[in-house]
C-alpha positions in Angstrom: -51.1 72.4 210.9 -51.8 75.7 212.5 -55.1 77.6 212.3 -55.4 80.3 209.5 -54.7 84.0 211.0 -57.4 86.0 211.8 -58.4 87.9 208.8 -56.8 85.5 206.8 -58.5 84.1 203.4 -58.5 81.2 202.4 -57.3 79.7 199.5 -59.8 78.3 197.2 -58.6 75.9 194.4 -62.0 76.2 192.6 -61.0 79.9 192.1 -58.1 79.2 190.2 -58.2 80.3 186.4 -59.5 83.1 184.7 -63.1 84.1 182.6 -62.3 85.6 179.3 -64.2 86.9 176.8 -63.9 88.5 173.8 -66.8 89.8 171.8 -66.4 91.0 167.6 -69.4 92.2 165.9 -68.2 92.8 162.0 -70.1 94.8 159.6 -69.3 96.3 155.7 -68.9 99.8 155.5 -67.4 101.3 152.1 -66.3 98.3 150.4 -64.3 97.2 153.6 -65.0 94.7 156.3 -64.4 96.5 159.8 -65.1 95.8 163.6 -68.1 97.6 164.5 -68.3 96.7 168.1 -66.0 95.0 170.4 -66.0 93.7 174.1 -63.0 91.8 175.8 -61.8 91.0 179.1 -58.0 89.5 180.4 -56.6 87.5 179.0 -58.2 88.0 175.5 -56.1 91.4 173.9 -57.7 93.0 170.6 -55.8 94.2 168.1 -57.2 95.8 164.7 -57.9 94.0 161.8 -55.2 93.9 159.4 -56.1 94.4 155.1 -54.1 92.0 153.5 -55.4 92.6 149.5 -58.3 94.9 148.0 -61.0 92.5 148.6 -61.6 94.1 152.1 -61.5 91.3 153.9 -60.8 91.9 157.9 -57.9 89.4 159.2 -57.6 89.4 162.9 -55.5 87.9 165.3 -56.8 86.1 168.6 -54.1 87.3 171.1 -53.6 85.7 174.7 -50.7 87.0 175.9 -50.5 84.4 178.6 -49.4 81.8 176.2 -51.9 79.4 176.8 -54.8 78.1 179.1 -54.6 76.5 182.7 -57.1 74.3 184.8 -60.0 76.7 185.5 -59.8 79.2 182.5 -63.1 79.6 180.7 -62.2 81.3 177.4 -65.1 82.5 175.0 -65.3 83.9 171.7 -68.3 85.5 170.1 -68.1 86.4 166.5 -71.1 88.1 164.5 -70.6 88.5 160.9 -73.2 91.0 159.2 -74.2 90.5 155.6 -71.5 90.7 153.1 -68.6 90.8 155.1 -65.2 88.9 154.9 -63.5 87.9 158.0 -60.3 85.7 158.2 -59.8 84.9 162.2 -56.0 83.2 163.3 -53.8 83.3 165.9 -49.9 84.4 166.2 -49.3 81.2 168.1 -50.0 77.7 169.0 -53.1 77.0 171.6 -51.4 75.8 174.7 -53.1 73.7 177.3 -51.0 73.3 180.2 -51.1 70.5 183.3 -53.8 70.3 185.6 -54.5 68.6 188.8 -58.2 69.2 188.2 -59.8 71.6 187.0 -60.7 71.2 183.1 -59.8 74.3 180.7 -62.6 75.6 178.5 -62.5 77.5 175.5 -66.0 77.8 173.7 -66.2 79.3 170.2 -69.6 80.8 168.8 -70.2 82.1 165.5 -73.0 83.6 163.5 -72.2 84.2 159.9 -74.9 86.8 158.3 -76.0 86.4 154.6 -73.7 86.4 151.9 -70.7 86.5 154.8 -67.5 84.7 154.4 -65.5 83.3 157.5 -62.1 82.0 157.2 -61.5 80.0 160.5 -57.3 79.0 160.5 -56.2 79.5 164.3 -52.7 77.9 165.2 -53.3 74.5 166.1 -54.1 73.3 169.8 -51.2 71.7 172.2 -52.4 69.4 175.1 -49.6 69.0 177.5 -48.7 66.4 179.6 -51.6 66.3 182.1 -53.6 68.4 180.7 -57.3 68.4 180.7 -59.3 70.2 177.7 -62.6 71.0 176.5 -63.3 72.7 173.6 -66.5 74.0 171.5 -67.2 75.3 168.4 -71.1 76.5 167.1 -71.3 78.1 163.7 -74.5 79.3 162.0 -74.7 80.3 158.5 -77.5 82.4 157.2 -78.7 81.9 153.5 -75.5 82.3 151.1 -73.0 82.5 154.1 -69.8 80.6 153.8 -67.6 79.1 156.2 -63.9 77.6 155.6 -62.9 76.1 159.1 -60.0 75.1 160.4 -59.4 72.7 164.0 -55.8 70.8 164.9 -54.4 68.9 167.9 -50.6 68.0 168.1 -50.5 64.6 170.6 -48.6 66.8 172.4 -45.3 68.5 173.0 -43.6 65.9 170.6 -39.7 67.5 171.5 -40.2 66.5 175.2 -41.8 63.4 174.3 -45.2 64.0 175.6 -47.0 62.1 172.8 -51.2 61.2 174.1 -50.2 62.0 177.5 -52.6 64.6 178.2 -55.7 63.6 180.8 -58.3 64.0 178.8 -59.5 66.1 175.8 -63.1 66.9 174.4 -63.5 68.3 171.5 -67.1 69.4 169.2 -67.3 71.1 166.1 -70.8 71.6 165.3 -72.1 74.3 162.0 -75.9 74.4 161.7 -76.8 75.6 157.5 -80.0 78.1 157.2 -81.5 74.8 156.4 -81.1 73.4 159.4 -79.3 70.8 158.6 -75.7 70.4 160.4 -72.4 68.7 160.4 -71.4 68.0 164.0 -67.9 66.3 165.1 -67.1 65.0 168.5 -65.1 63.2 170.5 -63.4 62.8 173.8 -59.9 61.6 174.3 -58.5 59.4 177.3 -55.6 57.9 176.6 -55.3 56.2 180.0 -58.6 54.0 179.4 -59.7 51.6 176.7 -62.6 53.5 176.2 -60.3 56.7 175.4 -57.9 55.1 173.3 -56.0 56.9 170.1 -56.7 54.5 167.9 -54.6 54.9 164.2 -54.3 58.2 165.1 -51.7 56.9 167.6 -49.1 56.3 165.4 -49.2 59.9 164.0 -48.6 63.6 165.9 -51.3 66.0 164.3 -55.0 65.3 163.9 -57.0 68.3 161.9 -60.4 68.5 160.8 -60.9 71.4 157.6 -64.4 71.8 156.6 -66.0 73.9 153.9 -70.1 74.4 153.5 -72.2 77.2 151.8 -75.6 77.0 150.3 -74.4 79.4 147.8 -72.3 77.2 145.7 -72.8 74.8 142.7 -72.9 71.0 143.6 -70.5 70.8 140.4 -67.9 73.0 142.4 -68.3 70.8 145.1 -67.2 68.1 143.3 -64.2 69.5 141.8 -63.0 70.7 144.7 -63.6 67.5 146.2 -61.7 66.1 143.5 -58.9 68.8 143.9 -58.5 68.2 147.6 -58.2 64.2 147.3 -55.6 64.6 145.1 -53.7 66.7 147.9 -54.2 64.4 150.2 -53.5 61.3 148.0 -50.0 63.4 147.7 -46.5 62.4 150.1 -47.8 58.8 151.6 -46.5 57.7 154.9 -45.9 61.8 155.9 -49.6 62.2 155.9 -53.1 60.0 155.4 -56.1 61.9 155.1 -59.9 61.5 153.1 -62.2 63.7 151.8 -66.1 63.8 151.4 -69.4 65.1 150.7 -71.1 65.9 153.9 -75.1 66.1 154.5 -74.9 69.6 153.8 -73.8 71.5 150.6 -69.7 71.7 151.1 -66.9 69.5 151.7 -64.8 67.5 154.9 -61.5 66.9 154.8 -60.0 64.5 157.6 -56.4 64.6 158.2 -53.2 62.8 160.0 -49.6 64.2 159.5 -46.2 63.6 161.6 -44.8 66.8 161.8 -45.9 70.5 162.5 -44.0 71.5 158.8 -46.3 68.8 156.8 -49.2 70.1 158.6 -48.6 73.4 157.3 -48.3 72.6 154.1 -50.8 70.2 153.5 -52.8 73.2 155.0 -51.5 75.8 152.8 -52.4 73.5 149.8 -55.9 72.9 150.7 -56.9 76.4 151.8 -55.4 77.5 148.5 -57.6 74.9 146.3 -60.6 76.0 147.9 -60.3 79.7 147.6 -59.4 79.1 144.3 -62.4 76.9 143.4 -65.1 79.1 145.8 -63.9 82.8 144.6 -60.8 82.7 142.2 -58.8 83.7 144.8 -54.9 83.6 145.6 -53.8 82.5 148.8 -53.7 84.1 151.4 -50.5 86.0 152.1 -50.7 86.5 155.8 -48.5 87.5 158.5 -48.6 86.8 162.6 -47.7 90.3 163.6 
């Protein structure tokens, strides 16, 4: 191999990928939820909330324009939620997590939800290609009376070109701390090509989503008809979906859930974000768009 030219840089593969960050402090002004200070940097693009109804609730879009994240991207999102506001945060597409030789990609999510705030977390869900290596986190922290309805799911991969578990590795942890103190935390860490990373029954299906619900601000007899209201969903098309609900440590509700296609994923979705809205606020669904 022949020397480098003179002046010539080398290429370093711990260079590769890209830092973003994007920064959204909320606050209420005149019965509207609005952005009152923002901060982002490539590949994170900001576009301005969208009002969907009167209730003033901000919906925003998380746009990458690059389609997805490669090995070396670190991707962070900071949210801030002042008192009283109403955020619902998605994306216009799936998360894509493309091969990698090495390097891990990152995307870590924190959240501060002020008093009395709402937060309505439904991104797209996550794709781990073949190869792939991901790490994801997601801290939220809910002042006194704050709610948050969040949303996580993983396809096994990209199904069409028969990809299914045949990422590298994936980490995931989902962790929302109450004014109490108390928390719900879920993690885990995926290997498919080691017994210690097996699928286990989620093997046989092709989505995996998590949908959790917690305020201190509700009644424990809402809870439970909710939870009630939400087993019944899930109890709903067997062998297309297989999914539990239950009472966590802290006031609110977990739903756990397996489906085998993209459509029942959606509308087991739909169907459970609609139950709770219903039971939390008397609420209609949400009738949102990705545009």
């Amino acid at each position: 191999m022949s020397p480098p030219r003179k002046g010539h840089k080398d290429f370093q593969t711990e260079s590769v990928g890209r830092v973003g960050e994007l920064r959204l402090d909320y606050t209420r002004r005149d019965h509207k939820t609005i952005i009152a200070r923002s901060h982002c940097t490539s590949p994170w693009h900001l576009l301005p909330p969208i009002y969907l109804d009167e209730t003033g609730m901000a919906y925003t879009l998380l746009l990458n324009p690059s389609g997805g994240l490669v090995g070396g991207d670190h991707l962070s999102i900071d949210l801030s939620l002042d008192a009283g506001t109403h955020v619902l945060i998605s994306a216009p597409s799936a998360n894509r997590i493309y091969r990698s030789l090495g390097e891990v990609s990152v995307q870590e999510v924190k959240v501060a939800v002020g008093a009395g705030a709402v937060l309505e977390w439904f991104p797209e869900h996550t794709i781990p290609f073949g190869g792939s290596r991901y790490r994801q986190t997601l801290h939220v922290k809910l002042a006194r009376g704050a709610t948050i309805l969040l949303w996580d799911a993983i396809a096994s991969g990209r199904i069409a070109g028969e990809e299914r578990w045949a990422f590298t590795s994936l980490e995931n942890e989902i962790l929302i701390t109450t004014a109490s103190g108390n928390s719900i935390l879920e993690r885990f860490a995926l290997d498919p090509a080691t017994d210690l990373g097996r699928i286990g029954l989620a093997e046989e299906w092709d989505y995996v989503a998590s949908l959790y619900v917690v305020s201190d601000a509700v009644p424990s007899e809402t809870w439970s008809r909710l939870e009630a209201r939400l087993g019944s969903i899930l109890d709903e098309h067997p062998g297309q979906q297989l999914g539990g609900v239950s009472m966590p440590a802290v006031p609110g509700v977990s739903v756990k859930l397996l489906t085998r296609t993209a459509p029942d994923l959606t509308r087991v979705l739909d169907a459970l974000w609609a139950a709770a809205r219903a039971e939390l606020w008397n609420l209609p669904p949400v009738a949102w768009r990705k545009y």
